[in-house]
GUPAMI-765982 format. One record per residue: chain; z, x, y of N, C-alpha, C in turn; residue in one letter. Coordinates in Angstrom, 3 decimals. Example, Ala and Ser with C-alpha at 12.3 -4.5 7.8 and 13.67 -1.06 7.14 Angstrom:
BEGIN
  chain       n.w       n.u       n.v      ca.w      ca.u      ca.v       c.w       c.u       c.v  res
      A     7.800    13.190    -5.690     7.800    12.300    -4.500     7.800    13.200    -3.300    A
      A     7.080    12.850    -2.250     7.140    13.670    -1.060     7.870    12.900     0.030    S
This chain:
BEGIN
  chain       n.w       n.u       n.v      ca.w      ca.u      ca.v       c.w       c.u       c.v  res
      A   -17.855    15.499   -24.751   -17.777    15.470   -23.311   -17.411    14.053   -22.873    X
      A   -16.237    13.871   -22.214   -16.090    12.777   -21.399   -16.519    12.668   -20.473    X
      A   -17.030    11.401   -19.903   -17.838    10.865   -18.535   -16.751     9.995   -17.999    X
      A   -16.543     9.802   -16.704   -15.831     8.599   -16.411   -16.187     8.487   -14.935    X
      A   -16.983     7.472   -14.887   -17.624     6.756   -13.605   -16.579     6.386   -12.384    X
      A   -17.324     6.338   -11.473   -16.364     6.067   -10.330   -15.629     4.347   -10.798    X
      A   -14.259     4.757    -9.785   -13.624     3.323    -9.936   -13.201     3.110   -11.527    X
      A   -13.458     3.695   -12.593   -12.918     3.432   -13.816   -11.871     4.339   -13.922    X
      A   -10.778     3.918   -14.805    -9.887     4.756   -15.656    -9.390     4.454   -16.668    X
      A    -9.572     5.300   -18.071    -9.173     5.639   -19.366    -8.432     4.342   -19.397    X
      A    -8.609     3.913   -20.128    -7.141     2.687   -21.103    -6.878     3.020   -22.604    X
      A    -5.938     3.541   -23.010    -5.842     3.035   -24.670    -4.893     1.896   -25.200    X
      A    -5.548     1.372   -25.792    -5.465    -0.276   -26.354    -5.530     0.130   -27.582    X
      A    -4.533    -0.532   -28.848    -4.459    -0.696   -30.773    -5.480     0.855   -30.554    X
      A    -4.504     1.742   -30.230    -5.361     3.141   -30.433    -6.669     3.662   -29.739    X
      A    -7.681     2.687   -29.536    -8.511     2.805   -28.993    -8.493     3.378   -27.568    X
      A    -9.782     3.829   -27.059   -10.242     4.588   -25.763   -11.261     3.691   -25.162    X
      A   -11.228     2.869   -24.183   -12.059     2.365   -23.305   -12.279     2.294   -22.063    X
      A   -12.871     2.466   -20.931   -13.251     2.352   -19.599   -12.233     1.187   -19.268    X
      A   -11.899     0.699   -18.233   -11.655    -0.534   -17.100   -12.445    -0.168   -15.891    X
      A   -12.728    -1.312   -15.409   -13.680    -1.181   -14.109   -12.481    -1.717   -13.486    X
      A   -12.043    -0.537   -12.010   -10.786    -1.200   -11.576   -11.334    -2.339   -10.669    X
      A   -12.919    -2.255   -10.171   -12.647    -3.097    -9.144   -13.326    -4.564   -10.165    X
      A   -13.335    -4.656   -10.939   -13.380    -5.982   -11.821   -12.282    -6.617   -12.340    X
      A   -11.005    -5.734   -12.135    -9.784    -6.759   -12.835    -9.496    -7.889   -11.913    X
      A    -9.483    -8.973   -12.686    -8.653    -9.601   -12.269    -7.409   -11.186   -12.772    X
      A    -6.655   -11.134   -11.678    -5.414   -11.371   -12.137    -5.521   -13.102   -12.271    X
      A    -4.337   -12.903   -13.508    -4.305   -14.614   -13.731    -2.871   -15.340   -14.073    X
      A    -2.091   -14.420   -13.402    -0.564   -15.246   -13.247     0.378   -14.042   -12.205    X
      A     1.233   -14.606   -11.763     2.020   -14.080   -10.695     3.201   -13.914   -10.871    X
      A     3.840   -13.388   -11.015     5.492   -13.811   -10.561     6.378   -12.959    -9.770    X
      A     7.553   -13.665    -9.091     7.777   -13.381    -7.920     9.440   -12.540    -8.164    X
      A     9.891   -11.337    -7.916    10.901   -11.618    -8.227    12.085   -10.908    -6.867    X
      A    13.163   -10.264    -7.344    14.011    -9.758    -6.413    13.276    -8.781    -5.591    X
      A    13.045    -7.512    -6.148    12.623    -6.825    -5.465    11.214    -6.200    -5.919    X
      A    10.284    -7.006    -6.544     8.961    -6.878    -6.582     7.652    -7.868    -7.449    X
      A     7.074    -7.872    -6.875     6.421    -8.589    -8.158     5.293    -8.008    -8.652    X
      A     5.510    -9.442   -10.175     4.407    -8.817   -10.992     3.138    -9.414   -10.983    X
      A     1.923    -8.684   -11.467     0.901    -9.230   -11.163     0.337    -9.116   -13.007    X
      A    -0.203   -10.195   -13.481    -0.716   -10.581   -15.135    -2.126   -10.356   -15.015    X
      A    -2.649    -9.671   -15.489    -4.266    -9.254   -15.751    -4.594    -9.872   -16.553    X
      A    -5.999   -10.346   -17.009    -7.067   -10.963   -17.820    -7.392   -10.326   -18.968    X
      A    -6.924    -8.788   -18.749    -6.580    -8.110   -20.029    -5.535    -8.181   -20.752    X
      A    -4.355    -8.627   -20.057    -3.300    -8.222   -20.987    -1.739    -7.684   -20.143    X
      A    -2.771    -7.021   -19.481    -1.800    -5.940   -18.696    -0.896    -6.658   -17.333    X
      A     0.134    -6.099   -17.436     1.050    -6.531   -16.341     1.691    -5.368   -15.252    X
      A     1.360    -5.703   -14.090     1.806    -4.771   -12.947     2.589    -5.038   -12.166    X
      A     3.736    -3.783   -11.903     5.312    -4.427   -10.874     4.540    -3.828    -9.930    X
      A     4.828    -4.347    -9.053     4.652    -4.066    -7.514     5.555    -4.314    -6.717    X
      A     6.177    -2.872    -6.024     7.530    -3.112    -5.318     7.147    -3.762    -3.810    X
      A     8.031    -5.083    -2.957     7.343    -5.224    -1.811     7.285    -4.438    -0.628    X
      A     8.205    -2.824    -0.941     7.625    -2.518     0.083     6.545    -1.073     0.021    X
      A     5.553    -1.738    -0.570     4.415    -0.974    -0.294     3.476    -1.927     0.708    X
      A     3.665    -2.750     0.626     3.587    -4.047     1.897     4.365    -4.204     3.176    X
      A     3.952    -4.074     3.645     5.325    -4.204     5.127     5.568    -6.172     5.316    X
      A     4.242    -6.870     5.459     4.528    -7.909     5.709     5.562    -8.640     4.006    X
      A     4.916    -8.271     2.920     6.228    -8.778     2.194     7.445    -8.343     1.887    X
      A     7.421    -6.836     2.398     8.513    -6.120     2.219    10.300    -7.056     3.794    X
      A     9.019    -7.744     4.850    10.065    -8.422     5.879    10.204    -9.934     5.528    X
      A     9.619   -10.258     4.514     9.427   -11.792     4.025    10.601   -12.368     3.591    X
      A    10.895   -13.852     3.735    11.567   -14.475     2.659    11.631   -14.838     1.553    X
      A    12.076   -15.032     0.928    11.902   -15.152    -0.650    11.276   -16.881    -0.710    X
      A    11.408   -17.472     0.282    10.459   -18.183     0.688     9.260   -18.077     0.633    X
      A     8.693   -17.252     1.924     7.798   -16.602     2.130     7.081   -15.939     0.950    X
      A     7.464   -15.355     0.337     6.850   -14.772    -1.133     6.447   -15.519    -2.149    X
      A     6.902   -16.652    -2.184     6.989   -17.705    -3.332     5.795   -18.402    -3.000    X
      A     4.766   -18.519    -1.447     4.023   -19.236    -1.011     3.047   -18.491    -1.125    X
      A     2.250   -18.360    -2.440     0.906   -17.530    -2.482    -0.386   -17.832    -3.236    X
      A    -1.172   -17.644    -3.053    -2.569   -18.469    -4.286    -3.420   -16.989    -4.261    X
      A    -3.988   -17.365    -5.267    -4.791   -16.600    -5.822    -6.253   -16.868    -4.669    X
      A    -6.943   -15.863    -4.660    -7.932   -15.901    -3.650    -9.127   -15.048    -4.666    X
      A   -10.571   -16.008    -4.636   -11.955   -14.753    -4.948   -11.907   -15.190    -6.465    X
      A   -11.523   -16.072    -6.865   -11.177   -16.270    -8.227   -10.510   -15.165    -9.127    X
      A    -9.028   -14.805    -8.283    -8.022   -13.716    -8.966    -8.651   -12.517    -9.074    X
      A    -9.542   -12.011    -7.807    -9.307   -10.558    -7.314    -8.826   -10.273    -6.230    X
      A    -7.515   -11.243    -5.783    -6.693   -11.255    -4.927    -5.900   -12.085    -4.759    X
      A    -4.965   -11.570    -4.090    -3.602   -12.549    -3.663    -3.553   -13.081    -2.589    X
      A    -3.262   -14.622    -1.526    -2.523   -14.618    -0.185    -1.623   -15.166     0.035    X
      A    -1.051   -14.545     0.633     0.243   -15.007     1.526     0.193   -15.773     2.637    X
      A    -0.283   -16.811     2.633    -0.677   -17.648     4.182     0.146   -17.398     5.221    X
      A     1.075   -17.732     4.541     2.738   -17.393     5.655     2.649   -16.378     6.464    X
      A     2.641   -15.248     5.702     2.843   -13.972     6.567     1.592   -13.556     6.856    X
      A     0.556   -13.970     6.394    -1.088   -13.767     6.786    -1.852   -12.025     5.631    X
      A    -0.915   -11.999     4.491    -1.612   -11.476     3.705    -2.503   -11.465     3.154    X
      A    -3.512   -10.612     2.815    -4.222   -10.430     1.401    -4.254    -9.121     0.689    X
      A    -4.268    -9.439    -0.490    -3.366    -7.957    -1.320    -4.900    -8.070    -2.180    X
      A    -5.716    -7.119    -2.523    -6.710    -7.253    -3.515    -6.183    -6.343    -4.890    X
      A    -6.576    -7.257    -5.959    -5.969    -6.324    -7.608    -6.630    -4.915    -7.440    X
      A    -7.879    -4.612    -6.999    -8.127    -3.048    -7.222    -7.524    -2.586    -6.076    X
      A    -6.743    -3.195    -4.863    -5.823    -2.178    -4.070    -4.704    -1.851    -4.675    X
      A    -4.417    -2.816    -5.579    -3.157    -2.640    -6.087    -3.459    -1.389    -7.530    X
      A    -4.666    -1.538    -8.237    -4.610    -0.347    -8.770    -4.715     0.617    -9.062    X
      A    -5.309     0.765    -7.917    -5.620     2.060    -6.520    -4.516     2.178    -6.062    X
      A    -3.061     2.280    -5.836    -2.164     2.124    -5.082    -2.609     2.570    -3.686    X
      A    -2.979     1.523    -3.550    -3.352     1.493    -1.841    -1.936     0.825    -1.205    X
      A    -1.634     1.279    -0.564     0.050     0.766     0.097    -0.329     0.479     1.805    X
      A     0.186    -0.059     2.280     0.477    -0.803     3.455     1.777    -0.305     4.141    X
      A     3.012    -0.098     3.920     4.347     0.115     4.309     4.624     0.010     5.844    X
      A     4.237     0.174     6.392     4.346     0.251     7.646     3.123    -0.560     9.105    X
      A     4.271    -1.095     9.721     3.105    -2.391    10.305     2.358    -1.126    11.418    X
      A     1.238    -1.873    12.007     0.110    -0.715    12.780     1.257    -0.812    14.052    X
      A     0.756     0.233    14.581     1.254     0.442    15.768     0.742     0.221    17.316    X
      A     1.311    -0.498    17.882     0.602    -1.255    19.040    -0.263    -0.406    19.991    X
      A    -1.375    -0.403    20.418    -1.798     0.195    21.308    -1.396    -0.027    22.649    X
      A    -1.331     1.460    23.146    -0.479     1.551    24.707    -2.034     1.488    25.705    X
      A    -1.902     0.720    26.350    -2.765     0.513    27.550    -2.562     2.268    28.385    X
      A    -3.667     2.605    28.854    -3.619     3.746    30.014    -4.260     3.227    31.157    X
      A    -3.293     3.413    32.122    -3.452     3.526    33.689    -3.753     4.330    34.426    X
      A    -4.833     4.463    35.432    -5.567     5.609    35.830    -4.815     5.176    37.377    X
């Protein structure tokens, strides 16, 4: 019988079967590229992330993208510029963003 706790999912590694706690990864190199970047885990593992599951980096400059630090001691990313923060278990949760909120309309009585 397999068990698998909330927030974990299956990894196999040199054959092996082990848990990850998603909301414990975290990341320890970045890189930035055309149309997504990658994010370097503490395990090993490397994740593309296209920018537009982001709206604010998906309208960014490649400027803008290049200007980011690690935040929480690499269980997150920011973007000062554009006023991001991306957290590693949103990202491996694909939690997406795409679309900016939509302004609230005042009502007049």
């Amino acid at each position: 019988m397999k068990l698998f706790m909330k927030n974990r999912k299956p990894l196999k590694k040199s054959g092996m079967n082990f848990l990850v706690d998603i909301d414990e990864a975290r990341a320890v190199g970045l890189r930035i590229e055309a149309d997504k970047f990658y994010v370097q885990l503490e395990d090993g593992r490397e994740i593309g992330v296209p920018y537009d599951w982001y709206w604010r980096l998906n309208q960014a400059t490649d400027e803008e993208r290049r200007n980011w630090r690690f935040i929480s001691g690499g269980y997150g990313i920011r973007w000062e510029s554009i006023d991001e923060d991306i957290s590693i278990a949103g990202i491996l949760k694909g939690r997406k963003n795409p679309t900016p909120p939509k302004s609230k309309a005042t009502v007049q009585s």
